[in-house]
C-alpha positions as CSV (number, residue, x, y, z in Angstrom):
1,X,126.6,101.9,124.9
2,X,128.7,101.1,122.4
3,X,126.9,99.5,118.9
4,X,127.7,98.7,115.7
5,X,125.0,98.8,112.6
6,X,126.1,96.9,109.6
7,X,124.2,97.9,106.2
8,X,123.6,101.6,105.8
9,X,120.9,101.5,104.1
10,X,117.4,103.4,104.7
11,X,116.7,101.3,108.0
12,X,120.4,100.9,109.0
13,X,121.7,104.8,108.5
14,X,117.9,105.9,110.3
15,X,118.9,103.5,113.3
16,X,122.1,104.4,113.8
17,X,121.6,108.2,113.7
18,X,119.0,108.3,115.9
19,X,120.6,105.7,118.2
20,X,123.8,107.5,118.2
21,X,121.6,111.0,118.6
22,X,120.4,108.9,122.2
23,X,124.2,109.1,123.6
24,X,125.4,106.1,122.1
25,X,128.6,105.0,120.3
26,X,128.0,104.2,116.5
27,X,130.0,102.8,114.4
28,X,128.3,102.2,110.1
29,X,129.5,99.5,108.4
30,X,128.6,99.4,104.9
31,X,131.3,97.2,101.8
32,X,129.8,100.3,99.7
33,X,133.1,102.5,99.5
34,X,131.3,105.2,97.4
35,X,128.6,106.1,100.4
36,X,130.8,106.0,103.2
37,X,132.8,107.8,101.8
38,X,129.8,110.5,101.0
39,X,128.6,109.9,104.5
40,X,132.1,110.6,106.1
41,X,131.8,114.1,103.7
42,X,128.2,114.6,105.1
43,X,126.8,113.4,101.5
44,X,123.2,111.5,102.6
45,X,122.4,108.7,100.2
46,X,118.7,109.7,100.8
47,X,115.8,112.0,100.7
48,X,114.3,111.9,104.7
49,X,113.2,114.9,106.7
50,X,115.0,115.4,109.5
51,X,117.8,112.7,108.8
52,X,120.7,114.9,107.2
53,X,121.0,117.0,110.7
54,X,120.9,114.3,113.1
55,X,123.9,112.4,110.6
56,X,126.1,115.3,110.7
57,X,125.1,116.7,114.8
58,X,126.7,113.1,115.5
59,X,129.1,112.7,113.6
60,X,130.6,115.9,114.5
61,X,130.1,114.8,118.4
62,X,132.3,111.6,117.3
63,X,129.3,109.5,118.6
64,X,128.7,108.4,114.9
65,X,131.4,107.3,112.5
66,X,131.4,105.0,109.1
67,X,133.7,102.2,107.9
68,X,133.4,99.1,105.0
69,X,136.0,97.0,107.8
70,X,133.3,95.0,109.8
71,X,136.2,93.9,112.1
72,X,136.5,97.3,112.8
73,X,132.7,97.7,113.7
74,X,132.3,94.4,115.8
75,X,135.4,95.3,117.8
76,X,133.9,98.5,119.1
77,X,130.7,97.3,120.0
78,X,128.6,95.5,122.3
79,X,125.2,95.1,120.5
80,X,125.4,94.4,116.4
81,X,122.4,95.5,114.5
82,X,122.1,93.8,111.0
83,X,120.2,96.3,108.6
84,X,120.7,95.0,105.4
85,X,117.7,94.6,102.9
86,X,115.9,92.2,102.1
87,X,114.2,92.6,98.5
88,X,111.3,90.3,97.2
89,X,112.6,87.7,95.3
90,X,111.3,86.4,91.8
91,X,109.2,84.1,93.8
92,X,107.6,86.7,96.2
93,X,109.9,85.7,98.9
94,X,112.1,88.1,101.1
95,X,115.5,87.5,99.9
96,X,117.6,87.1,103.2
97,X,121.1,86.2,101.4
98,X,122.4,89.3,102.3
99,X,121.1,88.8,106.0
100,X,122.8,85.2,106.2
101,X,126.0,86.5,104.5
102,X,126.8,89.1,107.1
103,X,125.6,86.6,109.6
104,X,128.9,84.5,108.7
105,X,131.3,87.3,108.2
106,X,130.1,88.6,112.2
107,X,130.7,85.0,113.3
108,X,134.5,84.9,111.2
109,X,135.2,88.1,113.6
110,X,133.7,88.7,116.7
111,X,135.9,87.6,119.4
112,X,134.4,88.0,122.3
113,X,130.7,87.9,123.5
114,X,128.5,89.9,121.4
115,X,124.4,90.6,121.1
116,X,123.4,90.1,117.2
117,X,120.1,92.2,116.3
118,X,118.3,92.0,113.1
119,X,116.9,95.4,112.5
120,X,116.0,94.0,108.8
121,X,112.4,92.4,107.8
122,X,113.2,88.5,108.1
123,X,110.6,86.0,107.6
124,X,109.9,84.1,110.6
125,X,112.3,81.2,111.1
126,X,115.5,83.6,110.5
127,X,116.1,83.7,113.8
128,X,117.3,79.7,113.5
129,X,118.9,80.0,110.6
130,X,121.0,83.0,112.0
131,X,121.5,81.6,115.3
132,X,122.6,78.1,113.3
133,X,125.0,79.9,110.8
134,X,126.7,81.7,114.0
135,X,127.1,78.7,115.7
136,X,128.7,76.8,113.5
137,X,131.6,79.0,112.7
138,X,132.6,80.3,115.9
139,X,132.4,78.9,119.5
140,X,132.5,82.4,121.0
141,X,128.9,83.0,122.8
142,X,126.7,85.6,121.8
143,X,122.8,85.9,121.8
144,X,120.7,87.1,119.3
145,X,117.6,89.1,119.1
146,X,114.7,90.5,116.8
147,X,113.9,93.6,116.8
148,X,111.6,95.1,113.7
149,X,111.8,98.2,112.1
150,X,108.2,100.1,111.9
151,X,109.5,103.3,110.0
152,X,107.0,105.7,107.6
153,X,109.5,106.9,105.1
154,X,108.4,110.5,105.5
155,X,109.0,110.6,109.7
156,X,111.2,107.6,110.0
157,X,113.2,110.0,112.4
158,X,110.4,111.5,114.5
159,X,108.8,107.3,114.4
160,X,112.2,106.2,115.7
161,X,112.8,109.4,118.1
162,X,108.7,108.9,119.0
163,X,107.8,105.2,118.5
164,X,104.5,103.6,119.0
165,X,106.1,100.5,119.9
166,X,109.4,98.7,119.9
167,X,109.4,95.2,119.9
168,X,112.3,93.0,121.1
169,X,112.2,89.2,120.7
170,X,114.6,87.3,123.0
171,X,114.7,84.1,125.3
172,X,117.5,85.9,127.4
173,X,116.2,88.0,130.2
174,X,119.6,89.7,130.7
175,X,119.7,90.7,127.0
176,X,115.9,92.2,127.3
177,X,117.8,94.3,130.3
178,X,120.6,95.6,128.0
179,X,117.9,96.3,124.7
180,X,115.8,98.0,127.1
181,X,118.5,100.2,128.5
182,X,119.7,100.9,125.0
183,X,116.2,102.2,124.0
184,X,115.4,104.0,127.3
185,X,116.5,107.7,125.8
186,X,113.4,107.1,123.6
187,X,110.7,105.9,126.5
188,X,111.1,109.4,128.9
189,X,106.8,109.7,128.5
190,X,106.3,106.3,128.6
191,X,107.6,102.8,127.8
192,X,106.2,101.4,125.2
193,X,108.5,98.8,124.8
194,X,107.0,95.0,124.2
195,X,109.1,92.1,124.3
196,X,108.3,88.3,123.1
197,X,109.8,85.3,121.6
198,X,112.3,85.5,118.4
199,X,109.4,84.0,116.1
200,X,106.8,86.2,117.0
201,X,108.8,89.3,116.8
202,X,109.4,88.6,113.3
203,X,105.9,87.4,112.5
204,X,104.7,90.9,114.1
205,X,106.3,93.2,111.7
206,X,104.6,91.0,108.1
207,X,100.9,90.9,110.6
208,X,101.2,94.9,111.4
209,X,102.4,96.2,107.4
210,X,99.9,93.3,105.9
211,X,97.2,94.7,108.2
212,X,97.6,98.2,107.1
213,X,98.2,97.3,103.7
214,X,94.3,95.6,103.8
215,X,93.1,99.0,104.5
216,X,94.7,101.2,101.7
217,X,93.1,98.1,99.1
218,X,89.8,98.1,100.7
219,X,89.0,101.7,100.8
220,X,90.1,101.4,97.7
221,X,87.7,99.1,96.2
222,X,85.0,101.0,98.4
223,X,85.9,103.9,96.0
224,X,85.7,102.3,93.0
225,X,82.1,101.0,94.4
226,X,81.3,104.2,95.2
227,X,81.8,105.4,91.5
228,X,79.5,103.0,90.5
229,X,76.7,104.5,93.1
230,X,77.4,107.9,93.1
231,X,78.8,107.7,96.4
232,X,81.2,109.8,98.0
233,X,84.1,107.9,99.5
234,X,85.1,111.3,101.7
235,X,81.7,110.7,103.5
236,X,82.2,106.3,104.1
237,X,85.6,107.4,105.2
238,X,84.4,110.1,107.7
239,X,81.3,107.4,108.3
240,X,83.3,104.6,109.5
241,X,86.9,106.4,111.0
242,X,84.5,108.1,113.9
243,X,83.8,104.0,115.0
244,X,86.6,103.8,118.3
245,X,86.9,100.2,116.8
246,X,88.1,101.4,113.7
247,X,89.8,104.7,113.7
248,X,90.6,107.3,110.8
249,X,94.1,105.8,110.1
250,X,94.9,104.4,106.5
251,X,91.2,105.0,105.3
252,X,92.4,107.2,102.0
253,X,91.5,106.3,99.0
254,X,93.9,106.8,96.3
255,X,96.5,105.1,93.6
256,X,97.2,102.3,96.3
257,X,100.3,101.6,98.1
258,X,104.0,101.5,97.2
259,X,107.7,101.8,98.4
260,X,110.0,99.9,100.2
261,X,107.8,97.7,102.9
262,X,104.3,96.7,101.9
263,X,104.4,95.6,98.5
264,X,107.4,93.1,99.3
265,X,105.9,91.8,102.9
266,X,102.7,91.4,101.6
267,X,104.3,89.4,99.0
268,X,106.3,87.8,101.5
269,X,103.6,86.5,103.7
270,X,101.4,85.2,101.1
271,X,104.8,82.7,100.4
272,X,105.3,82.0,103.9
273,X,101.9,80.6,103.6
274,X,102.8,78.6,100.5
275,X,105.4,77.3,102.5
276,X,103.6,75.6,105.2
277,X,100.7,74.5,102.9
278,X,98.3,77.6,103.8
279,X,96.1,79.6,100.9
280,X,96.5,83.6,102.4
281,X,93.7,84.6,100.9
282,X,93.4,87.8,102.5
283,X,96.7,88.7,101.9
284,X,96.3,87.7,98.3
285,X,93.3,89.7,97.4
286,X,94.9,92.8,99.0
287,X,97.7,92.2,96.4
288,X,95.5,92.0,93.7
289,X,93.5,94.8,94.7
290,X,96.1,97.6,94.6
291,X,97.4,96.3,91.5
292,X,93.5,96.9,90.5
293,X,93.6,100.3,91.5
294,X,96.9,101.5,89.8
295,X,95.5,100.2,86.5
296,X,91.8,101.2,87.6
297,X,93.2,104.9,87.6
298,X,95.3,104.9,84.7
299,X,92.6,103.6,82.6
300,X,90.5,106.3,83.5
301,X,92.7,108.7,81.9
302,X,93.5,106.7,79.1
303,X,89.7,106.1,78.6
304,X,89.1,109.8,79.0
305,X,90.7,110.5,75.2
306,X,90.5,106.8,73.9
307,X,88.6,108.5,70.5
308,X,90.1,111.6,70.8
309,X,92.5,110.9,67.3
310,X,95.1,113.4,68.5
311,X,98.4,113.2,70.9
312,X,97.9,113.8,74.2
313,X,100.4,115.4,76.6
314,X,100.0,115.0,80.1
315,X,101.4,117.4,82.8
316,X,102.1,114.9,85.9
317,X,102.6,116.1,89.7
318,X,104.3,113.0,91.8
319,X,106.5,110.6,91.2
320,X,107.5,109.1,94.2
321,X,105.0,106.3,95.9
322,X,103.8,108.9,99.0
323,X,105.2,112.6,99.9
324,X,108.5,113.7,101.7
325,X,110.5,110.6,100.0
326,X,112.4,109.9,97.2
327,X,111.5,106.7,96.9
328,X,109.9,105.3,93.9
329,X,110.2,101.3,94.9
330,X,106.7,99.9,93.5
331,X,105.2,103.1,93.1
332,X,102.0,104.0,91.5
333,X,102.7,106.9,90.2
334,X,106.0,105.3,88.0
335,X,103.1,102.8,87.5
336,X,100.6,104.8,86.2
337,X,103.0,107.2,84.0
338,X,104.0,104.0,82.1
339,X,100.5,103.1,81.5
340,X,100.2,106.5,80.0
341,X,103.5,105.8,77.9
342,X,102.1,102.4,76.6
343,X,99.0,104.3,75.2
344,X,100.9,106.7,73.0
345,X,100.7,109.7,75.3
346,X,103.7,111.9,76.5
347,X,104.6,112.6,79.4
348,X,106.2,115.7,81.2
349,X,107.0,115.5,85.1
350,X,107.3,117.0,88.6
351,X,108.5,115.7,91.8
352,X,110.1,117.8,94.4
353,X,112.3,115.1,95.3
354,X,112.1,112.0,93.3
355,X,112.8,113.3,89.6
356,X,116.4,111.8,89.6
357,X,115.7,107.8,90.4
358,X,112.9,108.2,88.3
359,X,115.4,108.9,85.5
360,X,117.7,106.3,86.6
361,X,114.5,103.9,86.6
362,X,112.5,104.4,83.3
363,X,115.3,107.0,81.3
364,X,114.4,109.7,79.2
365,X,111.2,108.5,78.1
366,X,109.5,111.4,79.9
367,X,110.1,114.6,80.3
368,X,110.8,116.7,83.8
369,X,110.4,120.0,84.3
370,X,112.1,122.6,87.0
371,X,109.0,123.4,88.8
372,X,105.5,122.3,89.6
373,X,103.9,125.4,86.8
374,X,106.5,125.3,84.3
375,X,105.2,121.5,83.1
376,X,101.9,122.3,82.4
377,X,102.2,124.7,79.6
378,X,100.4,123.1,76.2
379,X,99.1,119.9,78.3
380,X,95.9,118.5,77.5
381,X,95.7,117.8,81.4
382,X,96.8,117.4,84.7
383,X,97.5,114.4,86.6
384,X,98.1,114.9,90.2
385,X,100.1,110.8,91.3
386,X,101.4,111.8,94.7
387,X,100.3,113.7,97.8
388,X,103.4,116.2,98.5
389,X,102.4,119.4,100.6
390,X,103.0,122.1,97.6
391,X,100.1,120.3,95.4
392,X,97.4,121.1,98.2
393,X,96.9,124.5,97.5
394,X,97.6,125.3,94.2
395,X,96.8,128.6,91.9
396,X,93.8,127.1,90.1
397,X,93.6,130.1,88.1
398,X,97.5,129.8,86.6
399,X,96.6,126.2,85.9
400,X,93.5,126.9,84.2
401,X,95.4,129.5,82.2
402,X,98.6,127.5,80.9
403,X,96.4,124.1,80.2
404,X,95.1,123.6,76.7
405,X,92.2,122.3,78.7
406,X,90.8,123.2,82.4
407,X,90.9,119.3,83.3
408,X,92.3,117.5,86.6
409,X,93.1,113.9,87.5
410,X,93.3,113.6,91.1
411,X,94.8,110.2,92.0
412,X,94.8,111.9,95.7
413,X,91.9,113.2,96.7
414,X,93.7,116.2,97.6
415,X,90.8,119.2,96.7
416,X,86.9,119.7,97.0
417,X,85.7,119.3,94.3
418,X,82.2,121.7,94.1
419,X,85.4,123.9,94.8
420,X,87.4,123.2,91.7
421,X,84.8,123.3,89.4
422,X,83.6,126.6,90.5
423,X,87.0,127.5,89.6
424,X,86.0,126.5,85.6
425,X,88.1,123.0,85.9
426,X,86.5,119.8,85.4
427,X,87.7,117.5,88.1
428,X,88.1,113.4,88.0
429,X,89.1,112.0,91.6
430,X,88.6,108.8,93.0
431,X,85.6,107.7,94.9
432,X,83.9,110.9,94.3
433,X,81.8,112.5,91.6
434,X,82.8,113.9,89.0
435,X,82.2,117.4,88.8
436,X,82.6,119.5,85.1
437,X,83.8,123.3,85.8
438,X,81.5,126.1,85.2
């Protein structure tokens, strides 16, 4: 089939790799210059597993191929994926400009009958306004469905390769026919393919992140609860993940959520609520709660040496908001590292992927350091602000040596920690007790 994805951003270039990587015909458009022209020179604009071979495997079968002429896109293709973003706007909103812009500049050139998908997260009702903005500036026919992303930055190739679901929202039973024919390469075990109405495809993709979202704040609170009794949070989560009702998914407790997707749909619901006149409380409080926990955590270290009189440098593991990205969109760690900033502490930092946009982001106000050992030489502590593989197992003893004192802030939960301290560390986590070293 032949298809055209216009926006090569993290959805759009993930979508059309793997869909060209299913024996289809892709053609990227992007009005970016600079990253097609690093994509045609096999240059990925980002950090995801898996994503750099599958670009360049189809590119060199000609099945994938990258442009800024939209003309050029539309006229090679049947189906037209929109996967432009969508940021929150100063209001909490999605911002869907960029979605309605393209929208117009399909309809100025398609000539001939074409299927218009939005790939990006759209609050519900863009389906009218896209079908409406089509319409009017063009009399050729076309039909349009929606068709949400659910991607993990992190395994956004193996979820797209491996999905759990794909939804397609469309009136058109002839276009369901052609979507599901264009997904089939990924449904050999199974199909797990769902279809529905335009409105309810969209409203899916703000219920399911929303929904997950609720559980990262709660277990959260739970652990800040469980401070206050002595409670371990490792035990509730073990407790209530064994219910079949419940399961063991998004139970961690931690910094709280970040990147890309929930912060801004969360956000995004809670207005469409506004909107029609509805309080989403639920929503709401889940907001407030991980901003809670990102401050909750920082706090504790800054609390920690609050009467100390001295500077205090911190060696700090993570910057991106969870492991195997390079995102740093609404992360905690960025979060909590300028929290540390505000109180007068410096800062020197590791991230095996993420170190560059963090300079881009906050500048040189902190320091980064080559390797994950090399940063904690003369630090008063270590703060450990994202879960990346390498931090799991570390050398507690070549930590113990090179800090000015044996002392760990977990923000991760990633250690036991009767373990640590028998290794001479005191340990601070969350949800847990805190346990001095020996």
């Amino acid at each position: 089939m032949k298809v055209a994805v216009v926006g090569v951003g993290y959805v759009g270039l993930v979508a059309a790799a793997c869909l060209a990587d299913g024996g289809n015909h892709v053609v990227c458009v992007d009005n970016d210059l600079k990253k097609i022209e690093d994509l045609k020179n096999g240059i990925i604009p980002i950090y995801e597993p898996g994503l750099t071979e599958v670009v360049r495997r189809n590119e060199a079968g000609g099945r994938l191929t990258f442009t800024t002429d939209l003309k050029e896109g539309i006229d090679n293709s049947l189906v037209v994926f929109i996967g432009v973003g969508t940021p929150s706007a100063s209001d909490g909103s999605a911002d869907i400009s960029a979605v309605l812009k393209v929208s117009e500049q399909i309809a100025d050139v398609m000539d001939s009958y074409r299927i218009i998908v939005t790939k990006s997260t759209v609050p519900v009702g863009t389906h009218k306004k896209v079908n409406e903005i089509i319409s009017s500036r063009t009399e050729v026919p076309f039909d349009y469905v929606s068709n949400p992303e659910f991607l993990k930055e992190g395994s956004a190739v193996e979820d797209f390769m491996k999905p759990d679901r794909v939804i397609i929202g469309t009136k058109n039973p002839a276009v369901m026919e052609i979507m599901k024919q264009l997904y089939a390469p990924f449904m050999r075990k199974r199909s797990r393919l769902i279809t529905m109405d335009p409105a309810s495809a969209e409203m899916t993709k703000y219920a399911a992140n929303t929904m997950l979202a609720t559980r990262i704040s709660f277990m959260n609170e739970l652990s800040a609860l469980c401070d206050k009794f002595g409670a371990d949070i490792e035990n509730v989560r073990s407790g209530i993940g064994s219910d079949s009702r419940i399961g063991n998914a998004f139970l961690f407790a931690g910094l709280g959520y970040g990147g890309s997707c929930f912060p801004k749909d969360v956000k995004a619901l809670i207005h469409m609520g506004k909107e029609q006149g509805m309080d989403m409380t639920i929503a709401a409080s889940v907001q407030q709660a991980n901003y809670d926990q990102h401050e909750r955590f920082a706090s504790k270290v800054c609390d920690y040496y609050k009467d100390s009189g001295k500077e205090i440098n911190l060696a700090v593991w993570g910057l991106a908001f969870k492991a195997r990205t390079d995102d740093i969109r609404e992360s905690p760690a960025i979060r909590c590292v300028q929290w540390f900033l505000e109180a007068g502490m410096k800062v020197k930092a590791y991230d095996p992927e993420a170190m560059e946009n963090t300079k881009a982001e906050i500048g040189d106000c902190i320091e980064m350091g080559q390797n994950a050992y090399d940063i904690l030489d003369g630090a008063d502590a270590l703060v450990i602000l994202t879960d990346w593989q390498e931090f799991r197992t570390p050398d507690f003893e070549d930590i113990k040596s090179k800090l000015n004192c044996p002392l760990i802030f977990d923000g991760r939960n990633l250690y036991d920690p009767g373990y640590v301290a028998k290794q001479g560390i005191e340990y601070h986590c969350i949800g847990r007790r805190m346990v001095e070293g020996k």
